[in-house]
N, C-alpha and C positions, 0 to 999 in steps of 0.2 A: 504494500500500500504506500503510493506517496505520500512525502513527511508536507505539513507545510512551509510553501518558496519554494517548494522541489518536487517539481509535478515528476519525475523519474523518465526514464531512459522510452519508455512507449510515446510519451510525447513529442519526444523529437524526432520519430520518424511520422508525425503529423502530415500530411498533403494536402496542402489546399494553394494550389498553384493552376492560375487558367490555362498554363503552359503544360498542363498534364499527359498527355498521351506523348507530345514530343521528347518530354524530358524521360518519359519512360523508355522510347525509344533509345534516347540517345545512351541513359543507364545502362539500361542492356549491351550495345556495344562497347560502351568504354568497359565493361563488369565482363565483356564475353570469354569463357574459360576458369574466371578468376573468382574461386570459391572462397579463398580466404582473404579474409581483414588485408592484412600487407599486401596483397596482391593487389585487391581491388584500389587502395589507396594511390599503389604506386600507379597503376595504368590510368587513376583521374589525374595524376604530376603531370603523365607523360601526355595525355590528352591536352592539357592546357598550354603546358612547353611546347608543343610542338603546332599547333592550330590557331594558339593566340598572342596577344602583343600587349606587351603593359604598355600603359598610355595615358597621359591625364587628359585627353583631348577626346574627346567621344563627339562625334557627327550626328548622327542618328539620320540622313537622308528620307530613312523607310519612313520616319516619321512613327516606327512602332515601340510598344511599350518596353523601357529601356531595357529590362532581363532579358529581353526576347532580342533585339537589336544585338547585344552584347553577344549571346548562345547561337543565336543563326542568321543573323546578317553581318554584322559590322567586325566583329570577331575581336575589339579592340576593347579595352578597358582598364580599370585602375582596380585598387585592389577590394573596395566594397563589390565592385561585380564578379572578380573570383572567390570572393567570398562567400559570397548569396548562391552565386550559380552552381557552387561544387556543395556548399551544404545541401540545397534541394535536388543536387545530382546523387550523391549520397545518403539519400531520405529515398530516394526510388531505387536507391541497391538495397532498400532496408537499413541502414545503419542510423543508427543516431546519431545526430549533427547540430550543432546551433554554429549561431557566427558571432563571433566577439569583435570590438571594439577596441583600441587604448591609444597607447604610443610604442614608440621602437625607435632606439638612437640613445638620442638625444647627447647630453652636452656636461661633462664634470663640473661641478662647481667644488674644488678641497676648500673653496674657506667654508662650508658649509657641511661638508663631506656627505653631501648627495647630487642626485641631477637634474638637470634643468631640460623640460620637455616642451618644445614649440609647437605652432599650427603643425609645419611641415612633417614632424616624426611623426603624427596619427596615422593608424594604419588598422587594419581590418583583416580577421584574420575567418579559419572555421576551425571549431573543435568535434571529435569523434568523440562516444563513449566508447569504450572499451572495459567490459565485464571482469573485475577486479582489480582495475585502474583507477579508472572513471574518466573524466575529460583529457582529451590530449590531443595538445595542438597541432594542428595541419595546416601549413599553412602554403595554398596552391596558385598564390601569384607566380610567374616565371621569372626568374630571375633576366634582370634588366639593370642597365647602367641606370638609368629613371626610376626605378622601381627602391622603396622603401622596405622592399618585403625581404622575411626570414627565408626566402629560397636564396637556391645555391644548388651546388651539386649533393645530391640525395646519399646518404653511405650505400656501402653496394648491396646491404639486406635491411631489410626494418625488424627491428628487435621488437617486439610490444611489450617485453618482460621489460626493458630496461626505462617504461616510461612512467612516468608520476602525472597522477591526477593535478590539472591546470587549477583550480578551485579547492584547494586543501595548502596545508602546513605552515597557516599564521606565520603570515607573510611580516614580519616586524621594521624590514628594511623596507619593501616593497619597491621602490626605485632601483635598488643595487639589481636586486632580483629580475627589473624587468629588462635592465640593460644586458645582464647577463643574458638573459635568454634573447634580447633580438641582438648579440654580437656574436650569437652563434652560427659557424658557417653551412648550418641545413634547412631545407625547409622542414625537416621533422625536427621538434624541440625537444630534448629528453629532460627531465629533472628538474623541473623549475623550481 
């Protein structure tokens, strides 16, 4: 039974997307073959690397509603539309997903001994449940000279033993903590 604040892991694989049957479609091919967790994770990396373009510039010419412009027209976006697009891509593999929000960077200040985060480090991320983790972040921007995002080159297997829930371990620093994790060279985050 969900606790209250924490509707639990069925929730987020919620659908209610007008984009339904396309996105199922498109689920199914980037998921085709790939049974397990790490599998399907990496083939959504290797789907967005290889098909889309970070970009803070978005057109929209079609004139259609932006997720959809983003996923099969324009193919171009910044990091809230890989955010959105691979959480409700990975909500139609079944998996649980939300999208998170914050910063990544940012800037030392020792006379203060924490960091200082502007407009520009915000950045937009998606989190997986994983069944005795819990939240862990995914984060499916491509790596780009323009791009703000925790990608990078992926290690060459994803370990799911080695990851810590995103949303756990009284976070006392939080700043230290969050630099830590966006100066890490992957887009999978281990141990926050």
């Amino acid at each position: 039974k969900p606790e209250p604040g924490n509707p639990g892991p069925a929730y987020f694989t919620r659908l209610e997307s007008p984009l339904g049957a396309r996105l199922t479609e498109t689920a199914d091919r980037i998921g085709a073959g790939r049974t397990d967790l790490s599998g399907r994770l990496e083939s959504l990396r290797q789907f967005f690397e290889t098909n889309f373009i970070y970009t803070t510039t978005v057109v929209n010419d079609s004139n259609s509603p932006p997720l959809e412009n983003f996923l099969f027209v324009e193919k171009r976006g910044y990091c809230d539309f890989f955010a959105s697009a691979s959480a409700l891509l990975l909500r139609h593999m079944g998996i649980p997903s939300r999208v998170a929000c914050g910063y990544m960077g940012g800037e030392p200040d020792p006379a203060t001994d924490s960091w200082i985060f502007q407009e520009f480090h915000a950045h937009s991320w998606t989190e997986v449940y994983v069944e005795g983790r819990g939240w862990v972040i995914c984060d499916f921007t491509p790596p780009s000279s323009d791009s703000p995002s925790l990608a990078g080159n992926p290690p060459p297997s994803l370990n799911l033993a080695a990851f810590q829930d995103a949303g756990t371990g009284g976070l006392k620093r939080e700043s230290k903590r969050s630099h830590q994790a966006a100066s890490h060279p992957s887009a999978w985050v281990p141990a926050i």
